[in-house]
N, C-alpha and C positions, 0 to 999 in steps of 0.2 A: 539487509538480511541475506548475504548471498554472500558464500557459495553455497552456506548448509543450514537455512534455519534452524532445523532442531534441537543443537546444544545452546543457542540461541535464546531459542525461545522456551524453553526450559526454565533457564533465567527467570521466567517471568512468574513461574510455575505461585512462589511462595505470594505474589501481590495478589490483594482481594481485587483488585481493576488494573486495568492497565490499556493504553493506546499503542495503538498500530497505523503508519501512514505508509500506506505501499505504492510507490511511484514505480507506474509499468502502466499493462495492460491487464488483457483479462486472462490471461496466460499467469503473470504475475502474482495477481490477486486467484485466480485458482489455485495455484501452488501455494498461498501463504495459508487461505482459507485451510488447506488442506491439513499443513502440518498444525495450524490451532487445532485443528479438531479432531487429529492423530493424537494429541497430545493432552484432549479435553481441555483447553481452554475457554473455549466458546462460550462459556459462561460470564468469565470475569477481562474480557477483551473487548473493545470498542474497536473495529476497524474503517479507517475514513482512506481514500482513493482518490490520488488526483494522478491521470490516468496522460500520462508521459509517454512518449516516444515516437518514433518515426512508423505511419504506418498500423498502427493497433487499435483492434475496434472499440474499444471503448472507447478511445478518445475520436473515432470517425463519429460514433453512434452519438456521442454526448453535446459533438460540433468543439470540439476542442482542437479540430486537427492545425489552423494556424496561431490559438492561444499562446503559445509556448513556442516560438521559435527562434528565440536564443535565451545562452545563460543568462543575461542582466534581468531578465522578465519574471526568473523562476522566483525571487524573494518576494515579491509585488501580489505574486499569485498565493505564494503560503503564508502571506499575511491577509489576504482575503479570505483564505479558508479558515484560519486562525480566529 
């Protein structure tokens, strides 16, 4: 969803539900949060987090910090979460 959620997720506007997988942090996911609910989604959106990157507290806070530390691992992980 980057550079500009908005016309993005606008998209989503006409679905009675719809998923969201935000890989970031909590920078991330605050900014996604934000334009759903700029845009009154909030209702018909499901957001699920798996909390990537170098450094970010979600993923310190969660103990995620060496899960993820290279690409081959990341498919293994979203079909756990899956």
């Amino acid at each position: 969803l980057s550079p500009c959620p908005p016309p993005r997720l606008r998209l989503f506007q006409k679905f009675s539900t719809f998923r969201i997988l935000v890989c970031g942090g909590d920078g991330s996911v605050g900014w996604v949060l934000s334009e759903i609910d700029a845009l009154g989604l909030h209702k018909q959106c499901q957001l699920g987090v798996l909390p990537l990157g170098t450094g970010n507290d979600l993923a310190r806070v969660l103990g995620w910090g060496s899960l993820c530390d290279d690409d081959t691992q990341l498919l293994q992980i979203l079909e756990k979460l899956e």
